[in-house]
Each structure stands twice: as C-alpha cells, then as structure tokens.
C-alpha positions in Angstrom: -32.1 -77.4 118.7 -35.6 -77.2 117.4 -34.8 -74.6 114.9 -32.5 -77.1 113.6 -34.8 -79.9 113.6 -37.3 -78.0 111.8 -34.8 -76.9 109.4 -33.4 -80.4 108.3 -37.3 -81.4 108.5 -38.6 -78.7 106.0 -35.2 -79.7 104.2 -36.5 -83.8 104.0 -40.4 -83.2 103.6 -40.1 -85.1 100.2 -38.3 -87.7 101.2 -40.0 -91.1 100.8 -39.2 -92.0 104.4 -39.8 -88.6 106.1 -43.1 -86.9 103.9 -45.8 -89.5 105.9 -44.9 -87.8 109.1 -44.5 -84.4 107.8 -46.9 -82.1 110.0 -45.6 -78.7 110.3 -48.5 -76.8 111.3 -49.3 -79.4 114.1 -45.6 -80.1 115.3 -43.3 -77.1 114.1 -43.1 -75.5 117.7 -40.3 -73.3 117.2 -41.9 -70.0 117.0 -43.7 -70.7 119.9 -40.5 -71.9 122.3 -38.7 -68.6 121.2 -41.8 -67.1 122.1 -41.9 -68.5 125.8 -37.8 -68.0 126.2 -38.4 -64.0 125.2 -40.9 -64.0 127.7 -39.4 -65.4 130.7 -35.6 -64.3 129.8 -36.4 -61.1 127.4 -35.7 -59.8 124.0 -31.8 -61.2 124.2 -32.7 -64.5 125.6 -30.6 -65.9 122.9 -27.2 -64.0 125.2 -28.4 -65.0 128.4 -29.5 -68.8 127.8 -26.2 -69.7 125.6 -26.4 -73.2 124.3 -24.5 -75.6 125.9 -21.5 -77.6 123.9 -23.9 -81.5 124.4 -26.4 -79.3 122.6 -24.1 -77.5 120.1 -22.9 -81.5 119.2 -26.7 -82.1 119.2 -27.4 -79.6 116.5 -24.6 -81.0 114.1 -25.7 -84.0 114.4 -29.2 -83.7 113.4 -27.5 -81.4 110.4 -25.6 -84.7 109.9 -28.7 -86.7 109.8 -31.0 -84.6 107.9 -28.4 -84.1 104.7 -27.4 -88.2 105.1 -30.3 -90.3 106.3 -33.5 -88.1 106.4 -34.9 -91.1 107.7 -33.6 -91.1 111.0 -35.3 -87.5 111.6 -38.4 -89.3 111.9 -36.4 -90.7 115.7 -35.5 -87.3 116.5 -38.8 -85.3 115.9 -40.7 -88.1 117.5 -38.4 -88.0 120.8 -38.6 -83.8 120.4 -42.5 -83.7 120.0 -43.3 -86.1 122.2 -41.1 -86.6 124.8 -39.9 -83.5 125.3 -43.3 -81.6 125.2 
C-alpha cells in the first residue's frame, strides 16, 4: 500500500491542499520497506507475502482518493507515516 500512497502523493504534490505537507525525501519509505521484505522473505517476497483482499480494497481506495479529493491523502500519509512507523 505504500507504493500506492506515494504514487497518488507524487500524483497531488501541487495540489493546494496536499503541496504544504509534501516531503518525499523525509517520508517516501517505500524503497526502504521493499528493501526490509527482500531481506527477510527474499528476492520474490512479492509471491510469498501476497496482499490480502482488506489491503487490495485499501489500495483502490486511496487510488480513489488521490484522483477525487487529494486532500484527504494528507489523513492517509499522516496515519501511514506516523502511526504505522
């Protein structure tokens, strides 16, 4: 889900609602997650940590969100970033 998330971020950057809270360098932590699941799970982590369907539903929302209300991204990255890490 965060490669999502970043995505429909980088996708509403310019957005008036969205651009004071855009901080890729400091929050973007996608690269690193995949980083940390090809560690512990190897090269094919992707095949052997399948995304569940609540998460699959989660990812097409936020796709939802970030093309209709850009806005409400700011909810999900803040309860991504902060909460979850």
């Amino acid at each position: 889900h965060y490669a999502a998330l970043e995505e429909e971020i980088e996708r509403s950057r310019d957005s008036p609602s969205f651009a004071p809270v855009y901080f890729p360098e400091e929050l973007h932590r996608r690269e690193a997650l995949e980083q940390d699941m090809a560690f512990w799970y190897g090269p094919q982590w992707r095949l052997a940590v399948p995304c569940s369907p609540a998460t699959s539903r989660y990812v097409q929302r936020l796709h939802e969100v970030g093309r209709a209300e850009p806005e409400l991204l700011v909810a999900h990255a803040y309860t991504r970033y902060m909460g979850d890490l």
